[in-house]
C-alpha positions as a printed NumPy array, in Angstrom:
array([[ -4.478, -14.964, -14.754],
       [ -3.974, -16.226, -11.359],
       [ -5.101, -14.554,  -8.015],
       [ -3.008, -14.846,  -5.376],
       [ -4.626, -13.939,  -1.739],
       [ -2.972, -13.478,   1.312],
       [ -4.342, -15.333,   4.026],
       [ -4.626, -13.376,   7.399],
       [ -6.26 ,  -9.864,   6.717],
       [ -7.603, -10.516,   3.255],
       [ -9.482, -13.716,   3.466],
       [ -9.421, -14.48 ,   7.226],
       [-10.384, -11.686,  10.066],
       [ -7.959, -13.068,  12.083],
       [ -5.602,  -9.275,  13.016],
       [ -7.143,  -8.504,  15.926],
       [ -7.554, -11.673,  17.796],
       [ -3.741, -12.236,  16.901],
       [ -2.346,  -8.984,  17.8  ],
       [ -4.757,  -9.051,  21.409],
       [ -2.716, -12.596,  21.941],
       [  0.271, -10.822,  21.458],
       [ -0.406,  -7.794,  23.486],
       [ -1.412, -10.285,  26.387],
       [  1.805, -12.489,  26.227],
       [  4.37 ,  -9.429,  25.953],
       [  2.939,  -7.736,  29.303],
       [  4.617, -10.145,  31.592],
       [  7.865,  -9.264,  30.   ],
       [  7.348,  -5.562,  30.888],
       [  6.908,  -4.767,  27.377],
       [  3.639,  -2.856,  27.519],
       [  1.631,  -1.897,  23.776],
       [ -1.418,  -1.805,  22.745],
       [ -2.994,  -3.601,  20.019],
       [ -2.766,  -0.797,  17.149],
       [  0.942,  -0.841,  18.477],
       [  1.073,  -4.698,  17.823],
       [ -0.185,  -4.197,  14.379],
       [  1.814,  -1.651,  13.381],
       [  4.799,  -3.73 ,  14.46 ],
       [  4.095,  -7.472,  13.309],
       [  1.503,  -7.254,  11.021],
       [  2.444,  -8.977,   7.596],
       [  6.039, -10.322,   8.56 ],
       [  7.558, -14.141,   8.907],
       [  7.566, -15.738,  12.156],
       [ 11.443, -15.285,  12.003],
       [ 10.994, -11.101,  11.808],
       [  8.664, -11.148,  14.253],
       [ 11.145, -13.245,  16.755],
       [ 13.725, -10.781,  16.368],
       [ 11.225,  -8.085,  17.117],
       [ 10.405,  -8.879,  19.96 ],
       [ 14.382,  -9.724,  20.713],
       [ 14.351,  -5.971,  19.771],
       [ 11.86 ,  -4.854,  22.29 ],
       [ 13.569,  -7.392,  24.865],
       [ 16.533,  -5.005,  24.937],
       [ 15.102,  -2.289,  26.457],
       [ 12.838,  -4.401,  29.062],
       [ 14.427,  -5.165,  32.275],
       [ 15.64 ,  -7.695,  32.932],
       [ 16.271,  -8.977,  29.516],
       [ 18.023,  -5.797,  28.557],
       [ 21.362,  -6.824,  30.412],
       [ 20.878, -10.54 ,  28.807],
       [ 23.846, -10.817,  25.729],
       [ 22.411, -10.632,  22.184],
       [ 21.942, -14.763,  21.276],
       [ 20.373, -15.503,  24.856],
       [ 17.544, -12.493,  24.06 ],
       [ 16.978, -13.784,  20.209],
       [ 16.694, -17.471,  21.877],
       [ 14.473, -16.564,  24.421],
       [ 12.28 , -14.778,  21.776],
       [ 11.849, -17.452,  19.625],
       [ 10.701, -19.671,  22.093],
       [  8.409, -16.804,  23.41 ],
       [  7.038, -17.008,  19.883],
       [  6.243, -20.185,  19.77 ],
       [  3.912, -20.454,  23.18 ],
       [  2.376, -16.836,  21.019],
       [  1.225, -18.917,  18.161],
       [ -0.117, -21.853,  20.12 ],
       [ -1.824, -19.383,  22.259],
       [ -3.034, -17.981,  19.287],
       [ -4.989, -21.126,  17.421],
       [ -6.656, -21.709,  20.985],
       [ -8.131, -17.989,  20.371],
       [ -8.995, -18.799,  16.99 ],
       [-10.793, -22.161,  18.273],
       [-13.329, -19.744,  19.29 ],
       [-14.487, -18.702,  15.757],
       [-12.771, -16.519,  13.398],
       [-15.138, -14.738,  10.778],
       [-14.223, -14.372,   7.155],
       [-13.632, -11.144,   5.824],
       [-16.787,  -9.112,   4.69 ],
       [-17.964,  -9.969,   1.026],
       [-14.907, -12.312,   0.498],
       [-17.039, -15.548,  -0.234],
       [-18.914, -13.337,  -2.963],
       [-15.489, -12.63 ,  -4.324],
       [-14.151, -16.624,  -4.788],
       [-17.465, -17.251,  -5.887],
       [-17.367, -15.024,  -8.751],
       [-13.547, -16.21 ,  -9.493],
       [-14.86 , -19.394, -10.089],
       [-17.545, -18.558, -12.112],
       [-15.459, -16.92 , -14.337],
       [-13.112, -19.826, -14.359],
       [-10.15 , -17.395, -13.075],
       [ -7.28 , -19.666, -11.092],
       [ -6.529, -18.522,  -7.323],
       [ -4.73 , -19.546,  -4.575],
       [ -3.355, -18.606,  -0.529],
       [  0.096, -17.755,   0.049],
       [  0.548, -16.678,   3.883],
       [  3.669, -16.463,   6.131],
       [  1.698, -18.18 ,   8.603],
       [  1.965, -21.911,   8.901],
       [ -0.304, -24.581,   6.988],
       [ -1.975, -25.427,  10.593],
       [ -2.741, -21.569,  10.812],
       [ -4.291, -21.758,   7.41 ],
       [ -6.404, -25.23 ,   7.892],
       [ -8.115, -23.764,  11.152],
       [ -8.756, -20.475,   9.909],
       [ -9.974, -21.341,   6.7  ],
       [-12.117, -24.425,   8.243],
       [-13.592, -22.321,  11.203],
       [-14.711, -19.45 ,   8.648],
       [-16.062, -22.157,   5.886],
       [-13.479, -21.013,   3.33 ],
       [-11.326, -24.349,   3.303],
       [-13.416, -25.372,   0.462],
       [-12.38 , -22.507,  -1.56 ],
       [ -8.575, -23.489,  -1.27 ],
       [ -7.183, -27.447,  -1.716],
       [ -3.971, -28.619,   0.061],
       [ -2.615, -28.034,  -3.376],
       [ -3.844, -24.055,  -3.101],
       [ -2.299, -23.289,   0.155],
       [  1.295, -21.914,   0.334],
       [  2.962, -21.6  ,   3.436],
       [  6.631, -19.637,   3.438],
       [  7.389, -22.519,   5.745],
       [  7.482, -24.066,   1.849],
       [ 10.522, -21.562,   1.361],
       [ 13.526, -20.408,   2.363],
       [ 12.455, -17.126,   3.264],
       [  8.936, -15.519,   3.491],
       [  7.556, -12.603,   2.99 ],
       [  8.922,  -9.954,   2.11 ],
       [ 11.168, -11.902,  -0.465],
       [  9.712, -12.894,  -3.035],
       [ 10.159, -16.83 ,  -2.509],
       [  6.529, -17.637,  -1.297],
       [  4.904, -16.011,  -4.186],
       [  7.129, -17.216,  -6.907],
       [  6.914, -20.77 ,  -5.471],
       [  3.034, -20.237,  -5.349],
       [  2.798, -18.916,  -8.999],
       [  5.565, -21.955,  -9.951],
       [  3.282, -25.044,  -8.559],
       [ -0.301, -22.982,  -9.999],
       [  1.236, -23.274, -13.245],
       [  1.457, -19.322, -13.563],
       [  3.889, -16.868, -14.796],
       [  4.632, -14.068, -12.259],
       [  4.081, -11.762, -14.637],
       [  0.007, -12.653, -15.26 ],
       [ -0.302, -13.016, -11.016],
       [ -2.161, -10.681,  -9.016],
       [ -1.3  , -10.319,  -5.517],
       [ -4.057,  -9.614,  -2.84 ],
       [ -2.221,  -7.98 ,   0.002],
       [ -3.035,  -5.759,   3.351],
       [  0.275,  -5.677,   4.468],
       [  3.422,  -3.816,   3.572],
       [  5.612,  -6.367,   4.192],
       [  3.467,  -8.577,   1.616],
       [  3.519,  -5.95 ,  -0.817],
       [  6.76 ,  -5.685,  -1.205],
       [  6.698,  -9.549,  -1.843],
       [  4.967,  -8.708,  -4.869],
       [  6.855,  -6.022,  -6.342],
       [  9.878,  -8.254,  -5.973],
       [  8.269, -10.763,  -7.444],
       [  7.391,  -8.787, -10.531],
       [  3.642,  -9.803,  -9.882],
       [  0.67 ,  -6.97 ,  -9.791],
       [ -0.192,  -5.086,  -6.59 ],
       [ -4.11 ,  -4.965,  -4.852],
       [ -3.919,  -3.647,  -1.354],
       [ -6.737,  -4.42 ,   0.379],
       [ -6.59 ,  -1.511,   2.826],
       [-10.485,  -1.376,   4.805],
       [ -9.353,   0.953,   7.214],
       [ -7.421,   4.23 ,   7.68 ],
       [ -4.397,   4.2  ,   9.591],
       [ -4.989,   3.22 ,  14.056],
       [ -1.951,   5.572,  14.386],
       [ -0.522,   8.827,  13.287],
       [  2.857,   6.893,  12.443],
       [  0.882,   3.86 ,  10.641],
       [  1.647,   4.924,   7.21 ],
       [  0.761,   1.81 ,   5.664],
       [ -1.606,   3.986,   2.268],
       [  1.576,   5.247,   2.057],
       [  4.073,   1.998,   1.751],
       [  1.251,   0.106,  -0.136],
       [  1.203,   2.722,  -2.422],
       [  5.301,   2.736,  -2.684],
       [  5.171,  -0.794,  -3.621],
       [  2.892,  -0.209,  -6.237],
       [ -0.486,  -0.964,  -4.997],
       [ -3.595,  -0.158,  -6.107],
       [ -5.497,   0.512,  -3.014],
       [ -9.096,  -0.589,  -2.181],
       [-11.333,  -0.391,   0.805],
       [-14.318,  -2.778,   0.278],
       [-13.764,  -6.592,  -0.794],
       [-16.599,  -6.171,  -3.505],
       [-14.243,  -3.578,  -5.19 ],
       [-11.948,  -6.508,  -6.351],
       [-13.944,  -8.243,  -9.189],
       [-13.336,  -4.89 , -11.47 ],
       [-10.443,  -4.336, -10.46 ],
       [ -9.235,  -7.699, -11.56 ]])
């Protein structure tokens, strides 16, 4: 068996600083959300979806709205890339791991079980995050997959079949930790078994991630200590 984690979400507690950056650098452009908003829009996806989302949300902000198409998905990805600086100087500040994860790698050790990180965020992400928390230990340069290592992250399936490919692993005896529908999907495409890791219920009425978790075939769970039996 090998467990593959996803890295913001599920080992990291790294959502709500991100999507508070966010919120904070899309004001200026008139584009005014809150953070469950954020979430519910970029949680889980590549850098490259998230670009063209906010392209998307450019086009009905003035002034950007009258800009042509290329000139709003340029602007965007530049946009995105003072976001994710902004981002690791907010995570410079301490990030915390998730509750009763280090409990959880402990035990896969123990029981000599193989596991690994594959995140759409970038390796630099990953090495702060998982250094400032004290989880870097846990995860080698060889166990960290970035779907910068890909052609295309998640939701394709490249990331984790690259992941389960260099641990050595058939898809088909991987387990993917996931909080995000966008990752989930990843996994079903991937032919590799579903745990959503799902701690809260939905910030809004229209978040239906239970639901798309579930429609990827997820089992859902709520507490990080639940994973050991369900493994």
């Amino acid at each position: 068996m090998l467990v593959i984690f996803d890295c913001d979400g599920v080992l990291v507690d790294t959502e709500t600083v991100s999507a508070e950056v966010l919120r904070d650098c899309l004001q200026p452009l008139g584009i005014n959300i809150n953070v469950a908003e954020v979430l519910s829009l970029f949680r889980g996806k590549s850098i490259a979806v998230c670009a063209e989302q906010v392209a998307a949300l450019l086009a009905d902000s003035e002034p950007y709205q009258s800009w042509p198409v290329a000139e709003r998905e340029a602007f965007a990805e530049e946009f995105w890339g003072k976001v994710q600086q902004e981002t690791l100087v907010a995570f410079e500040s301490g990030v915390k791991p998730i509750a009763g994860i280090r409990t959880v790698l402990d035990w896969l050790r123990g029981e000599g079980i193989a596991f690994c990180v594959a995140s759409n965020g970038r390796h630099e992400k990953m090495q702060m995050t998982l250094g400032s928390t004290g989880l870097l230990d846990y995860f080698p340069r060889a166990n960290r997959f970035s779907a910068t290592d890909v052609d295309q992250g998640k939701p394709a399936p490249d990331l984790f079949l690259h992941a389960a490919r260099a641990m050595g692993a058939k898809p088909s005896a991987a387990v993917v930790v996931e909080d995000s529908p966008s990752g989930a999907r990843a996994a079903r495409l991937a032919g590799m078994s579903l745990l959503g890791y799902c701690p809260y219920e939905p910030l809004l009425a229209r978040d239906n991630t239970d639901a798309l978790m579930l429609a990827e075939g997820a089992r859902l769970f709520r507490q990080m200590d639940e994973l050991p039996k369900l493994l």
